[in-house]
C-alpha positions in Angstrom: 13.2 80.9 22.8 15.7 78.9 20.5 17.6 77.6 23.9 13.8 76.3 24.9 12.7 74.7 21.6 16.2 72.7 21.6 15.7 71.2 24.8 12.3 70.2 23.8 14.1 68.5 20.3 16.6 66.8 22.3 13.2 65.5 25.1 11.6 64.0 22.1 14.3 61.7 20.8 14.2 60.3 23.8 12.4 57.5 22.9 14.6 56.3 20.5 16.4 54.7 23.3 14.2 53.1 25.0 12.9 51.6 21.2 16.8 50.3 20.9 16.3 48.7 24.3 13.3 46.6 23.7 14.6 45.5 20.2 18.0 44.3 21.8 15.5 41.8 24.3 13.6 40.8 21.6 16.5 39.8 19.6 17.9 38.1 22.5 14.3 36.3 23.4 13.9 34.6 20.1 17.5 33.4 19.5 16.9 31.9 23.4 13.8 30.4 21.8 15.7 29.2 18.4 18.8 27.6 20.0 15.9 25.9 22.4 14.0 24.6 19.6 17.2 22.9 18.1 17.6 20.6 20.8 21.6 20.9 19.8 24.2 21.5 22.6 26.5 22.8 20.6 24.0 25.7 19.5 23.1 26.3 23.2 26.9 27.6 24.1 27.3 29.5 21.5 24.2 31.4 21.7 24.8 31.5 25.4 28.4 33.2 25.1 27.3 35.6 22.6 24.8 37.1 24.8 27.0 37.1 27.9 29.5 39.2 25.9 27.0 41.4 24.2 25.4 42.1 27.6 28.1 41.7 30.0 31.4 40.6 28.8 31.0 38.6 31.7 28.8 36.5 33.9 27.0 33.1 33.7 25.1 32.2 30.8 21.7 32.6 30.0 21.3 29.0 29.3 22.3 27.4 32.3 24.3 23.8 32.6 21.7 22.2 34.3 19.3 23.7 30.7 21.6 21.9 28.7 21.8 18.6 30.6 17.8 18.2 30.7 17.7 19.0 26.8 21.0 15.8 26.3 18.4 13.9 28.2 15.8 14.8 26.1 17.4 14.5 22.8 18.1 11.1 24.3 15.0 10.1 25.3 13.4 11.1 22.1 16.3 8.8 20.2 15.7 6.4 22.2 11.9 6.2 21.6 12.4 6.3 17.9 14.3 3.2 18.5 12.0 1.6 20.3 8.9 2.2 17.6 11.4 1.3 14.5 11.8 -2.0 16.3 8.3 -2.4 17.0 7.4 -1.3 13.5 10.0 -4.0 12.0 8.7 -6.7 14.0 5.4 -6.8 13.4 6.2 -6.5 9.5 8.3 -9.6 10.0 5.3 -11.3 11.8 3.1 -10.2 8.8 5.6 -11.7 6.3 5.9 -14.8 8.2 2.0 -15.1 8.0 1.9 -15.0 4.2 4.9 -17.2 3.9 2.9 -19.7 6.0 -0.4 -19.3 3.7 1.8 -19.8 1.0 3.7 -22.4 2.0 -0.1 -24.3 3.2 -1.2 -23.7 -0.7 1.6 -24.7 -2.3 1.4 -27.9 -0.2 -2.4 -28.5 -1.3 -1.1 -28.5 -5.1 1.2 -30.9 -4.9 3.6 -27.6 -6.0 6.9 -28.8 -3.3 8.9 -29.4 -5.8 8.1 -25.9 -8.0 7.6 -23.6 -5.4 9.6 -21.7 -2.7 9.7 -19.4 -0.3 12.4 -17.8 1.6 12.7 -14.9 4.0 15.7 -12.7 2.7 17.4 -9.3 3.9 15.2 -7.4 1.3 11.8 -9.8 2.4 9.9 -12.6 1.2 10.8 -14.2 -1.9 8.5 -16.6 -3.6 10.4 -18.4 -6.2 8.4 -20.4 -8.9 11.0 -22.5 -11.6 10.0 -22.1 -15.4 9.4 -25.1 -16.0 6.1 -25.0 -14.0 4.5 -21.5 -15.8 6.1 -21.7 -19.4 7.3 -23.5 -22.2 10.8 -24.0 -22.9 11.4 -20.6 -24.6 8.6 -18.6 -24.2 7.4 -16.2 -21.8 3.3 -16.7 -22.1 2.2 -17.9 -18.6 0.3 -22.0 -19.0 -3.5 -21.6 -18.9 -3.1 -24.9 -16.3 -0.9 -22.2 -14.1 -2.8 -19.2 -14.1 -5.5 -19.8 -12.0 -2.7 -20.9 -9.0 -0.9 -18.0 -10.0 -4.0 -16.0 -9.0 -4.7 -17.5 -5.6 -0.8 -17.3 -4.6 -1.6 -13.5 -5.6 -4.7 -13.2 -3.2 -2.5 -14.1 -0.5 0.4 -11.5 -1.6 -2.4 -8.8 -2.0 -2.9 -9.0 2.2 0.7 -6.7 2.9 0.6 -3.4 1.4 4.2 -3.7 0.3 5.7 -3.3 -2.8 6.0 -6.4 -5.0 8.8 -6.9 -7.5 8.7 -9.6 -10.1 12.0 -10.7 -11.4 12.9 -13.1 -14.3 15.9 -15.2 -13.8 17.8 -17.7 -16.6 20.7 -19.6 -17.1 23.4 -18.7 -18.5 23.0 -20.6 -22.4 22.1 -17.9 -24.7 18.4 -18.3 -26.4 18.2 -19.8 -29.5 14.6 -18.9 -30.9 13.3 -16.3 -33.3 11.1 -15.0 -30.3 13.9 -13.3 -28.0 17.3 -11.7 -29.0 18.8 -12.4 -25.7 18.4 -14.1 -22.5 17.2 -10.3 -20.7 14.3 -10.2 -23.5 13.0 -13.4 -22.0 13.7 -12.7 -18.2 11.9 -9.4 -19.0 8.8 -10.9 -21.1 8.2 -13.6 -18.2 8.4 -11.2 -15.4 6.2 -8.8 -17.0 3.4 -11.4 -18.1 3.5 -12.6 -14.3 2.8 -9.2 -13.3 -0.1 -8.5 -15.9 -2.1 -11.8 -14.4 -1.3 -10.5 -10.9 -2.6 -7.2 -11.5 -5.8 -8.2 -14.0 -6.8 -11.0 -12.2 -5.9 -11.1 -8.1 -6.2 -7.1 -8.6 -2.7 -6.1 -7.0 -2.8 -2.2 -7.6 -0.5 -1.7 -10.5 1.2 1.3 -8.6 2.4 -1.3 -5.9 4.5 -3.4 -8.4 7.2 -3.1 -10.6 9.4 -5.5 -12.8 13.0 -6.2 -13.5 15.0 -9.1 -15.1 18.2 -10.2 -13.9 18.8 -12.9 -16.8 22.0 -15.2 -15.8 23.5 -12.9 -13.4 22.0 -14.1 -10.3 21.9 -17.5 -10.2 21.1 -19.6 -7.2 22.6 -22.7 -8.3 25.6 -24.2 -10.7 25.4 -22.9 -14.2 27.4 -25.6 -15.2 24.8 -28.9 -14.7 21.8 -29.5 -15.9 19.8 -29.6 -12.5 21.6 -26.0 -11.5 20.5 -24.8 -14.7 17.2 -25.7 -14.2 16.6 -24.2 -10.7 18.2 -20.7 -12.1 15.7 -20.7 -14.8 12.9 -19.0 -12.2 10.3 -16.1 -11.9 10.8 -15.0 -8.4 8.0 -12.7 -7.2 9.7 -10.9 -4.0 7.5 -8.9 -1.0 9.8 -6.1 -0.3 10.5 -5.0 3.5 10.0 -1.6 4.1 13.2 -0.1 3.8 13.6 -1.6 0.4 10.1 -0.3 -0.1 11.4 3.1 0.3 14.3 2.5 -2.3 11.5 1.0 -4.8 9.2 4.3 -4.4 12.4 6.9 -5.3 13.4 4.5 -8.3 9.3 5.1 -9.5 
């Protein structure tokens, strides 16, 4: 009788084998499947001679050479496509700058504002530069009532693109002189930020969508040292950002 039940304990473990066998596959299916989903050659042979010498210690791979070619070509294909829409995507935002730069340009013709107002495709997008002269009082930062109303419609146009708009404040380099402003950044930074309030108030430019900054006398566009430099640095440039910078301008929020 004991000889009898021991053969019947050693029957019934039987199973643990077979349970160790179809673990061992399973392991092996989904690190097949993981290496597949990484789309990474370097993965793939790894993977692959880990199970030939866990199985085997010999023998082809389980991920063939011809496997790893098609998934190169894929990887490929799908960079390549990526490419193709980035360029797609960057054109058409260059053709949508273009278009307000045009509407722009048209309005500022209208008014007789040539000599004032500026735009300029740059690296970082479309920079609409307005001198002082034409939107404030030597000194002082409140926008002219006379101004306002153009500042508005140049803003209708702006509010067409969904980019982000920045609003800088630019000034020479002679340090203020007036009880109003300690320093030349005071007054790029009062400027910018009333340009912005008329922009959001009155053409209704989402708030979230712009941002100010002021630069004072550090980036000049002309000679600091004549009068007629001086007066083109003194400016309010209000700047369409391109995407990528839109990206930068959305961590910096």
């Amino acid at each position: 009788m004991k000889k009898k039940q021991q053969a019947e304990k050693d029957n019934s473990e039987r199973w643990m084998l077979t349970y160790l066998d179809l673990i061992t596959l399973l392991m092996a299916f989904f690190v097949v499947l993981y290496a597949s989903s990484t789309i990474n050659k370097q993965k793939f042979q790894q993977v692959a001679e880990s199970l030939r010498v866990a199985f085997n210690g010999s023998g082809k791979s389980v991920v063939g050479e011809d496997d790893a070619v098609d998934i190169k070509s894929s990887k490929n294909y799908v960079t390549q496509e990526a490419s193709k829409d980035n360029a797609s995507a960057e054109k058409a935002e260059e053709n949508k700058l273009k278009d307000v730069k045009q509407k722009i340009d048209q309005y500022v013709k209208q008014n007789n504002m040539q000599g004032s107002v500026s735009t300029n495709l740059e690296e970082k997008g479309l920079v609409v530069s307005i001198v002082d002269t034409l939107m404030f009082d030597e000194g002082k930062a409140d926008v002219k009532p006379d101004f306002q109303n153009k500042l508005v419609s140049i803003g209708n146009i702006l509010k067409t693109i969904n980019n982000y708009i920045r609003v800088e404040g630019h000034t020479d380099n002679k340090p203020i002189q007036n009880s109003l402003f300690r320093s030349n950044i005071e007054l790029g930074s009062a400027r910018a930020n009333n340009v912005e309030h008329i922009l959001i108030d009155n053409a209704k430019i989402p708030d979230i969508q712009m941002c100010t900054v002021s630069y004072a006398a550090t980036r000049p566009v002309s000679d600091n040292n004549t009068d007629a430099g001086r007066a083109q640095n003194r400016r309010v440039d209000i700047v369409i950002l391109n995407s990528k910078f839109n990206a930068v301008e959305q961590e910096s929020k």
